[in-house]
Wavefront OBJ file of the C-alpha trace (Angstrom):
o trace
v 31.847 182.658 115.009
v 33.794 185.241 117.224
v 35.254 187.639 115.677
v 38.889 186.611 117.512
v 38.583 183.586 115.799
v 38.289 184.542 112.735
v 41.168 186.578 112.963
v 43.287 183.873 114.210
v 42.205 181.414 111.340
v 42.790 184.650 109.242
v 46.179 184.591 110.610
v 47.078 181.270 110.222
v 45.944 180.443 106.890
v 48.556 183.825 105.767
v 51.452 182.428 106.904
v 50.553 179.178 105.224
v 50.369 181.168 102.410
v 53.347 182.768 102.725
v 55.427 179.455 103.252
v 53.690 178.066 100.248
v 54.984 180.724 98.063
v 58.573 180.692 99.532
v 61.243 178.695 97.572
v 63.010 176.371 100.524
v 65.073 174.734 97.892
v 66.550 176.364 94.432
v 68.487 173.497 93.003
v 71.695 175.085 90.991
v 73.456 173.107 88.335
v 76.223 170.660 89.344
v 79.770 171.708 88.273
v 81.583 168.757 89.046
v 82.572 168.769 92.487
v 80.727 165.226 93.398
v 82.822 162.455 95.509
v 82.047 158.810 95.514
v 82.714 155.790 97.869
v 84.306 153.824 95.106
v 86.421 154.912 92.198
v 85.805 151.297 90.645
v 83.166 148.589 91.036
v 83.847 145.002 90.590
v 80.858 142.669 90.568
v 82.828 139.619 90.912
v 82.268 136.976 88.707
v 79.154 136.073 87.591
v 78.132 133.452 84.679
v 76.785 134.187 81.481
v 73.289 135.155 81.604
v 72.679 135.008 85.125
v 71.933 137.937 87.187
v 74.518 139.171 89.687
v 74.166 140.352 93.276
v 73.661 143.963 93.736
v 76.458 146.288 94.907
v 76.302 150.038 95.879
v 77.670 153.349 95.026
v 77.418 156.393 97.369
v 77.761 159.787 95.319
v 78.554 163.027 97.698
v 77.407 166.589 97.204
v 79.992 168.328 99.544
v 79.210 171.494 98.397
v 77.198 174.070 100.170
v 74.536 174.550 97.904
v 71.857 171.894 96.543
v 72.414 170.998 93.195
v 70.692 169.292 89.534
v 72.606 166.811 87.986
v 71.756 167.322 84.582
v 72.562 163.331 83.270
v 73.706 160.090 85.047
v 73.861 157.501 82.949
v 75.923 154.091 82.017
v 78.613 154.842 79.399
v 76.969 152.260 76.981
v 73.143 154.190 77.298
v 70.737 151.736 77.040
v 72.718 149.114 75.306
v 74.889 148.236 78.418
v 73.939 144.992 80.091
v 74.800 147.090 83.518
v 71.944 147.989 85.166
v 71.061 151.135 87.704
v 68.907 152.673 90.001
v 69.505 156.490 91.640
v 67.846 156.763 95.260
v 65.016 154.038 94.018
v 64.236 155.753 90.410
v 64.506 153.400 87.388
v 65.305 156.361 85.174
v 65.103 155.620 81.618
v 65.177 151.573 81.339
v 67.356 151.805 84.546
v 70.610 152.995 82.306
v 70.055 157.141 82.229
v 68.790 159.466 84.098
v 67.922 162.930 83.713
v 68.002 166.097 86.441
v 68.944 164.425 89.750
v 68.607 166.526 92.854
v 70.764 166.785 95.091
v 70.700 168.691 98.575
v 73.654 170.726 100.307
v 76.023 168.238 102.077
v 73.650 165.013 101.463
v 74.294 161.932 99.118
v 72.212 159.949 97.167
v 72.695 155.998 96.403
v 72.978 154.033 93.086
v 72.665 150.161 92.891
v 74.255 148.802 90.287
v 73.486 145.034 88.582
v 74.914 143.192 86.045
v 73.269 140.399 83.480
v 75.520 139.189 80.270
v 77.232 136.908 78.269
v 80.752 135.696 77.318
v 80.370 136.671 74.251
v 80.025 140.744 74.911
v 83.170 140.469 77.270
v 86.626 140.980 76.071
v 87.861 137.988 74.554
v 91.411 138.302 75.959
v 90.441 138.574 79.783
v 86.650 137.645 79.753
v 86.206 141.354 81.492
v 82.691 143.069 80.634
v 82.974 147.166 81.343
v 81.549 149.787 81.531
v 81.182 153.576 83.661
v 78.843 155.570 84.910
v 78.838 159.054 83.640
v 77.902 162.129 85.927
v 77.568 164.551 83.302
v 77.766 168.408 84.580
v 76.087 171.812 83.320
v 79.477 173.309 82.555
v 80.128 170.309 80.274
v 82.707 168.506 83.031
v 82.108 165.163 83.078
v 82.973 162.449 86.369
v 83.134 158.790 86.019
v 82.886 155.256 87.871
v 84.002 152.440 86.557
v 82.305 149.413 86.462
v 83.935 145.655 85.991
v 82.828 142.084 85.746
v 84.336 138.759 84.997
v 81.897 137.025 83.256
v 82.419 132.899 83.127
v 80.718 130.569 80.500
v 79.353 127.783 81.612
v 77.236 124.334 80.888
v 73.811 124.823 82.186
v 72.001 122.337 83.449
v 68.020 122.463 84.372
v 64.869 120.926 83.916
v 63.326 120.927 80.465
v 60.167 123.272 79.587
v 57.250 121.106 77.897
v 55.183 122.736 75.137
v 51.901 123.050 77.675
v 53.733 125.310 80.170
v 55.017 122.823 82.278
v 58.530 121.724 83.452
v 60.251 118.504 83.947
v 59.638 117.279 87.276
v 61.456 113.791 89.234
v 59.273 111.220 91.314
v 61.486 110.355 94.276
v 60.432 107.303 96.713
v 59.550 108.169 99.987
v 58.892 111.840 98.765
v 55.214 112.463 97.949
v 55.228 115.336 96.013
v 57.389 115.404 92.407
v 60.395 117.473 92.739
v 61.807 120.009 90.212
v 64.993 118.321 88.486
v 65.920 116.054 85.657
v 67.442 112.932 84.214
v 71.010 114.082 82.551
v 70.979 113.249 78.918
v 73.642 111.482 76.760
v 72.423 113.417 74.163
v 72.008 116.981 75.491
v 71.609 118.839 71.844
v 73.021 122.443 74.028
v 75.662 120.622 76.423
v 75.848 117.085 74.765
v 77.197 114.367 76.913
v 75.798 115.095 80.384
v 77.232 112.030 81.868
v 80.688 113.202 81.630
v 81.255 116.490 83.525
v 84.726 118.043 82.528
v 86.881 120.811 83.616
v 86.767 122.945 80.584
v 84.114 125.162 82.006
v 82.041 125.315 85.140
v 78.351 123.289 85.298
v 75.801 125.147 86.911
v 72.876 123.033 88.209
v 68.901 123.961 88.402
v 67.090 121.685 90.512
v 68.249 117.954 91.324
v 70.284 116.444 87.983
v 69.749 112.660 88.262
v 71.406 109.846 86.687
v 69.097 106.884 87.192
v 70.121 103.144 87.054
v 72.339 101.752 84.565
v 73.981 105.003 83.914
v 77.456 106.278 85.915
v 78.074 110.186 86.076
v 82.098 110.739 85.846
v 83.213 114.074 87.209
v 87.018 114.429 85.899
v 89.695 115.973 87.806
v 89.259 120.024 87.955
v 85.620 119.802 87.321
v 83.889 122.994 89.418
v 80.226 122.312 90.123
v 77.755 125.345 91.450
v 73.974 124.004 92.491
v 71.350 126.994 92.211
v 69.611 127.144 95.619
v 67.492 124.329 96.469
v 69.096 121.914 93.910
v 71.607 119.143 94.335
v 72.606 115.693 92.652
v 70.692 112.314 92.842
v 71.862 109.269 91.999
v 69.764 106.446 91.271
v 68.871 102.697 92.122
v 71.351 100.922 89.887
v 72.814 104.256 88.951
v 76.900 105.351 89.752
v 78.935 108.277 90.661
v 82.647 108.762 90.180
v 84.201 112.113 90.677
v 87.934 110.929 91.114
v 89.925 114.364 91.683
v 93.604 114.298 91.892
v 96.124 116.056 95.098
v 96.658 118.628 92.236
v 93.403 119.126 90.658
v 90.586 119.459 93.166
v 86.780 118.684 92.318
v 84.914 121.321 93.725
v 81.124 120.917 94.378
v 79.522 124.376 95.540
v 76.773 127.204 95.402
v 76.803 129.593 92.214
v 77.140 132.583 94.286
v 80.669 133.559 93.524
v 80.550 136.661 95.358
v 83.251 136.395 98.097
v 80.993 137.036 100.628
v 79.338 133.708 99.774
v 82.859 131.479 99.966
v 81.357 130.192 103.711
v 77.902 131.006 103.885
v 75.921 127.270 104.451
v 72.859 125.934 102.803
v 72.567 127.859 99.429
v 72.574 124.571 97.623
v 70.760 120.780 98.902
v 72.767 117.949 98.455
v 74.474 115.357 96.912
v 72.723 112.050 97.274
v 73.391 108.829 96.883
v 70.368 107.071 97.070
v 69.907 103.486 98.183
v 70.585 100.740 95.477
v 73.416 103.205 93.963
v 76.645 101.369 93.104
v 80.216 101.691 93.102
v 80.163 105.028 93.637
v 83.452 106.838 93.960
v 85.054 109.902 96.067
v 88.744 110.912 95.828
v 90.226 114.394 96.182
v 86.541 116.350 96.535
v 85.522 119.324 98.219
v 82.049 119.572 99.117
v 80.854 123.461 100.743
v 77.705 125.166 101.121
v 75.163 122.685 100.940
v 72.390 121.972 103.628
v 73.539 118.359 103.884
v 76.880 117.675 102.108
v 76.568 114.408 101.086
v 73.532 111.863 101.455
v 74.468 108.120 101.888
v 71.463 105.970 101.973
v 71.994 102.229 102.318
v 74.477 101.506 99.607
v 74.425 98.056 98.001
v 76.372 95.838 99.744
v 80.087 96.992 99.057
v 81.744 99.122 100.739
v 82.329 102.879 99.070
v 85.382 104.332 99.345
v 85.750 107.961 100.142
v 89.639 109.313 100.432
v 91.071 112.901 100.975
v 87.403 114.247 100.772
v 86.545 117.608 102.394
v 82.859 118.858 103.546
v 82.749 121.930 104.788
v 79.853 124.604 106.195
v 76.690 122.633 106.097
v 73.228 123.982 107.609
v 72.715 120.164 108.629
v 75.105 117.730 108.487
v 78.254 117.430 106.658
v 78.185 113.393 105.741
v 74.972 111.808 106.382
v 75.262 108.015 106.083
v 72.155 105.869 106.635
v 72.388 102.325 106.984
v 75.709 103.142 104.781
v 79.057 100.634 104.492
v 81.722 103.485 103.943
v 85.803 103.230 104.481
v 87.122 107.170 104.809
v 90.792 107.926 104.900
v 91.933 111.493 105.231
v 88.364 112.991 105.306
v 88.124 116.569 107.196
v 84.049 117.729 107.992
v 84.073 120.993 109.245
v 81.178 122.768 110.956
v 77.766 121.673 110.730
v 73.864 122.627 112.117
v 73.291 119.343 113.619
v 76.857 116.756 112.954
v 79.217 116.758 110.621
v 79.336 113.387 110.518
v 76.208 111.084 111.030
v 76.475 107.452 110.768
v 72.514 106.612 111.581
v 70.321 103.498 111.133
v 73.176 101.229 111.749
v 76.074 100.145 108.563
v 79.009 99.627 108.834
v 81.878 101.890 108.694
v 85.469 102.418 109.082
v 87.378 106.139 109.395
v 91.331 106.527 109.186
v 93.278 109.631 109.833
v 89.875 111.865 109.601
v 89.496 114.917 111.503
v 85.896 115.687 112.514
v 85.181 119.345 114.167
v 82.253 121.326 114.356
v 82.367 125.147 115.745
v 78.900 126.183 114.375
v 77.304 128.344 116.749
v 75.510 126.000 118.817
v 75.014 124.394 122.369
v 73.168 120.990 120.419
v 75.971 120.737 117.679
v 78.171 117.738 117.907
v 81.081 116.405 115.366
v 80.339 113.054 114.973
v 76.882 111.003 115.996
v 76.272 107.214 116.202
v 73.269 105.257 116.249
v 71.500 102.321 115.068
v 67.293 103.325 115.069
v 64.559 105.194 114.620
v 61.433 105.892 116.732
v 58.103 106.540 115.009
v 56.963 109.790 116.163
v 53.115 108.560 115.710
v 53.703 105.243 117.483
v 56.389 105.845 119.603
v 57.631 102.641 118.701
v 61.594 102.013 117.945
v 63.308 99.978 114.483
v 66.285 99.054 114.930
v 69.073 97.750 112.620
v 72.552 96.248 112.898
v 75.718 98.651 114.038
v 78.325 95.869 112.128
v 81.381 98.374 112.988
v 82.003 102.027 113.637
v 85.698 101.705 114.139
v 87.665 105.009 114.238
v 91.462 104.978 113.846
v 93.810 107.814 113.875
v 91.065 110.274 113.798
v 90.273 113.879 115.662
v 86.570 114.478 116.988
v 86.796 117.604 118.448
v 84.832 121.079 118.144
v 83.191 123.709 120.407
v 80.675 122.324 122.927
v 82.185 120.169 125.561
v 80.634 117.037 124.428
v 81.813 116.116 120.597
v 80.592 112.650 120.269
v 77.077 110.789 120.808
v 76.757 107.219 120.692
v 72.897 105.936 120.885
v 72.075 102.780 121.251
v 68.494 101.024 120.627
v 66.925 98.709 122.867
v 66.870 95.946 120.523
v 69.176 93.670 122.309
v 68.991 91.605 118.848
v 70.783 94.078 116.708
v 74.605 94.395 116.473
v 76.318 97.365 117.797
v 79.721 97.571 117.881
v 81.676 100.699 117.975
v 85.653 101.175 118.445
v 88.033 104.330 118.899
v 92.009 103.495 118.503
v 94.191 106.427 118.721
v 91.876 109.318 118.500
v 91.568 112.313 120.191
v 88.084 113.248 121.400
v 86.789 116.396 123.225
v 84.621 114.756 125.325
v 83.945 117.105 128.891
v 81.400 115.161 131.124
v 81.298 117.682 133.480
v 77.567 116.858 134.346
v 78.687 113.360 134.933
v 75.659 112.078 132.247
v 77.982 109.705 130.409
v 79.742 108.512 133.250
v 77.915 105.179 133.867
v 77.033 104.983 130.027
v 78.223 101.492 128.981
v 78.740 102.884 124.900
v 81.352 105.510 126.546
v 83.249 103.154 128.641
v 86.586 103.210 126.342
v 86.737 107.137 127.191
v 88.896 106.650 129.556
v 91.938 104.816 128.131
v 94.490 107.023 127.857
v 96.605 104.668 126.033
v 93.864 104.960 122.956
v 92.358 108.180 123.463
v 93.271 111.975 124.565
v 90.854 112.906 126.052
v 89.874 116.605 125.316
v 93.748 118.183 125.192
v 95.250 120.688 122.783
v 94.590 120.794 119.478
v 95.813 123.452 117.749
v 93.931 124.006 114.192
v 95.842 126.277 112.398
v 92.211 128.125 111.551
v 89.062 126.632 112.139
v 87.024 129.870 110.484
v 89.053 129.374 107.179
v 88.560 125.452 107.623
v 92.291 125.301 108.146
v 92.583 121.956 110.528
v 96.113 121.348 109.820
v 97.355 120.854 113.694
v 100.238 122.561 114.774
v 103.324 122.322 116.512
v 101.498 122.424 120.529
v 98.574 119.522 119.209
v 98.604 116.591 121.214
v 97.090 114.839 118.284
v 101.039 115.140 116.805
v 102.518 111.657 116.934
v 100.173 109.485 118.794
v 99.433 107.492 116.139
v 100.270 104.001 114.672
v 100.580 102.531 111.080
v 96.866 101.963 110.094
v 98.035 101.438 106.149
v 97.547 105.243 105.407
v 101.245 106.434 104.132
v 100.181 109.997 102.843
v 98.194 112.617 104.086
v 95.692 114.555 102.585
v 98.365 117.076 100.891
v 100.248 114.071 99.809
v 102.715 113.973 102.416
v 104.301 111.142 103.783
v 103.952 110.084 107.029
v 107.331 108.589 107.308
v 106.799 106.277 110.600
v 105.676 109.359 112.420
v 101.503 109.120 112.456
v 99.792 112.326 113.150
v 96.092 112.058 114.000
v 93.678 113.239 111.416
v 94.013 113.882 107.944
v 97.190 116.112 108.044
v 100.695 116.307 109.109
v 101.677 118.457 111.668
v 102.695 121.571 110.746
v 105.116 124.427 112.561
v 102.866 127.788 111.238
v 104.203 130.646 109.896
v 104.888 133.748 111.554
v 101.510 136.242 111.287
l 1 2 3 4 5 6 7 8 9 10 11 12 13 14 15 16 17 18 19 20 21 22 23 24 25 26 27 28 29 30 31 32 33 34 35 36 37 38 39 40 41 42 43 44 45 46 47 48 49 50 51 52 53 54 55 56 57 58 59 60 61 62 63 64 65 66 67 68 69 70 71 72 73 74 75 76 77 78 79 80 81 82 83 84 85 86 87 88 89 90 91 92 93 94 95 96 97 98 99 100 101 102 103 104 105 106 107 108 109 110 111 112 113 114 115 116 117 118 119 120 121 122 123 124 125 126 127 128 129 130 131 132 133 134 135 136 137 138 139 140 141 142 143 144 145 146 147 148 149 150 151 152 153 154 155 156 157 158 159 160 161 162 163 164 165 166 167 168 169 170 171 172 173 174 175 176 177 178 179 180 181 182 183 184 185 186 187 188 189 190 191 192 193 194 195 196 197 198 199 200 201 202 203 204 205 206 207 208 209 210 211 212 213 214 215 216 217 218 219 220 221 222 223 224 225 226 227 228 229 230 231 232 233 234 235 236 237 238 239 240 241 242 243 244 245 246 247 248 249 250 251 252 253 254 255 256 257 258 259 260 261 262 263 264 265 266 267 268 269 270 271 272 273 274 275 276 277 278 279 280 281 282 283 284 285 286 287 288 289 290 291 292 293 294 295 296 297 298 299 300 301 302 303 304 305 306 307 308 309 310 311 312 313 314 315 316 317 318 319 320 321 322 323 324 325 326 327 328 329 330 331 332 333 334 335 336 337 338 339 340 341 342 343 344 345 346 347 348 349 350 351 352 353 354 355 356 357 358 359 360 361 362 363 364 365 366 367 368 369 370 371 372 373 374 375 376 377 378 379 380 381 382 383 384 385 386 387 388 389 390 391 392 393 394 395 396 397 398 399 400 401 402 403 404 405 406 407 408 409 410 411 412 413 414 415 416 417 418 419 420 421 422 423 424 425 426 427 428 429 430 431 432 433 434 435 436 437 438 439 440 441 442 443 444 445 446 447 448 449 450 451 452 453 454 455 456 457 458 459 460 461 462 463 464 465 466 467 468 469 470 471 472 473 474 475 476 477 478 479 480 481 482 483 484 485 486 487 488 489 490 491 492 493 494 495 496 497 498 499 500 501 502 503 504 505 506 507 508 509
């Protein structure tokens, strides 16, 4: 090898050396001077035993110099049920950590989790605490403080068999067994599960079903929360009553509590009402969150009532009915995937002073959606079924695509279809001139029964606030259809708004 070389390699391989040997970074105790984004966590509300989300914690070293924190650890040590990781280090059993670096002007994160019961929270307020101690060389010592609301609840999940198993349901028409349950009269944990009160929150693994011969009675106040990927069945033979009152809402939702869950759709399946279920019962209910609010195969012959019921934020459809008989006064479906109402296969159905809208983020989205078939996707041949009534009375269909309602009609020539819209106000926008010489939309016209498109006026859709206001055209065009109150219980007094509220002048932002 030339000698140049080997001086050059000679050369290099010195100042490697020398850079190997020099210090870049002499970490110095911490004295205290540390800033964080929060002065106090709260983890919301979480139930007892169940994990909650994970929230965040950025710590500041806005010093000049890089520092060691000699101890970060919970307040508790490793008794708390808070749990921690610093910049993705698990520390001892994720509660305490020793000799954190920390460089000159840089910060470091800490994720924070909580899993506990009622029973370690303060019985006065239900509060679980705790801090997180930065503990400094010169003995200072900085704190966070950490706070959760922890709820008890009746859980409610499939059952664990002594081979490793769990409890599984065989559904018709679905080939594989799903994960879920038959409730039990004699629950030895939550005792009767056929009777869902309002003492404490149920929170739902998998599909609870009550099969025939049984009736599941949801009393006023009750607050449901489905895991994700569970729901409610209810059985051939079987019935469901969940009779609210104006003042004492049922609430069927997700069991993320976290407020930046309140709107989020599809963390939870459905509630359905399977065909052959009987005198079921809806009054003063608020569905949210599911991926299809609420499932009505072909009930059994009578018609089920379903009054001052509210579905909002579903991934598909808000209330699907198939081959349903349904009567709906002062209903309000809110934003939907696909509809947020679906009245498919046919049934019969009647809607009074119900407001329909749908603003999810969608050209194909549509509020409400009539028709009486199917088409087999193999065959390409169409079933079709009877349409006895879809009447619509006092009733908004509006949202944000220019075309709100679809009517489709099989060719079966046979089969009843009769559909009728009195006093309702429909955005309906044919610019493309598709419907136009579509005999099922010929009533779109009659501007003594419809308003067509117009002002609405929502007071906020986002917030699923569709009381109309003051500038609605819905306000007063409606007749006595034998509805006196409105959803809030206020009467109508000979002056008939359409949809499920009064008009209302809004307050001042």
């Amino acid at each position: 090898m030339p000698m140049r070389k080997i001086i050059f390699l000679l050369f290099i391989g010195l100042i490697i050396s020398m850079s190997s040997c020099r210090e870049d970074f002499v970490f110095e105790p911490s004295t205290g001077d540390l800033k964080f984004s929060r002065d106090t966590i709260y983890l919301d509300t979480v139930f007892s035993n169940i994990g909650s989300s994970t929230y965040t914690l950025k710590v500041y070293n806005t010093s000049d110099k890089d520092i060691k924190i000699p101890t970060i650890q919970l307040g508790k040590g490793l008794t708390s049920k808070y749990r921690m990781t610093v910049d993705g280090m698990v520390g001892e059993n994720n509660r305490v950590f020793r000799n954190v670096e920390l460089l000159a002007k840089d910060s470091l994160y800490i994720f924070i989790e909580v899993t506990t019961d009622v029973a370690d929270a303060n019985p006065t307020d239900f509060l679980y605490t705790d801090i997180i101690e930065f503990r400094h060389a010169n003995g200072e010592i900085q704190d966070v403080d950490l706070v959760s609301l922890i709820q008890d609840a009746y859980f409610l999940y499939p059952k664990p068999f002594a081979d490793g198993t769990t409890e599984t349901l065989t559904i018709e028409g679905i080939e594989e067994p799903v994960y879920g349950f038959f409730l039990d009269e004699n629950d030895p944990v939550n005792g009767n599960e056929y009777v869902w009160g309002n003492d404490k929150p149920y929170v739902v693994y998998g599909y609870a079903a009550v099969p025939g011969g049984n009736t599941l009675t949801v009393q006023p106040g009750a607050r449901v929360h489905f895991h994700a990927d569970s729901g409610l069945i209810v059985g051939n033979g079987a019935s469901f009553k969940a009779n609210g009152t104006l003042d004492n809402n049922i609430i069927f939702e997700g069991d993320r509590l976290e407020p930046g869950f309140s709107d989020v759709a599809g963390q939870w399946q459905t509630i359905w009402l399977t065909a052959g279920s009987t005198n079921n019962e809806i009054k003063n209910v608020i569905i949210k969150n599911a991926v299809v609010g609420l499932n009505i195969d072909s009930n059994d012959g009578n018609f089920m009532t379903l009054k001052n019921t509210q579905i909002y934020n579903s991934s598909l459809i808000g209330l699907y009915a198939k081959t349903a008989k349904i009567q709906g006064e002062n209903m309000v479906i809110n934003t939907a995937g696909i509809a947020s109402l679906a009245c498919t296969l046919g049934g019969s159905y009647e809607f009074k002073h119900c407001t329909f809208n749908n603003n999810w983020a969608s050209s194909k989205q549509v509020a409400v959606t009539i028709d009486n078939y199917y088409t087999n996707s193999e065959t390409n041949q169409q079933f079709a079924f009877d349409l006895f009534k879809a009447d619509f009375k006092n009733c908004i269909i509006f949202g944000s695509n220019q075309i709100e309602l679809l009517i489709n009609k099989g060719n079966d020539t046979s089969k009843q279809f009769n559909t009728m819209f009195t006093k309702c106000q429909i955005k309906f926008n044919n610019t493309n001139n598709q419907f136009t010489n579509n005999p099922n939309y010929s009533f779109i016209n009659d501007t003594n029964e419809i308003i067509k498109n117009g002002v609405v006026d929502f007071q906020n859709i986002i917030k699923n606030k569709l009381v109309i206001g003051e500038l609605s055209n819905a306000k007063g065009f409606g007749v006595d259809v034998g509805v006196p109150y409105d959803i809030l219980g206020n009467a109508r007094n000979s002056v008939f708004d359409l949809g499920a509220y009064n008009s209302i002048v809004f307050p001042a932002d």
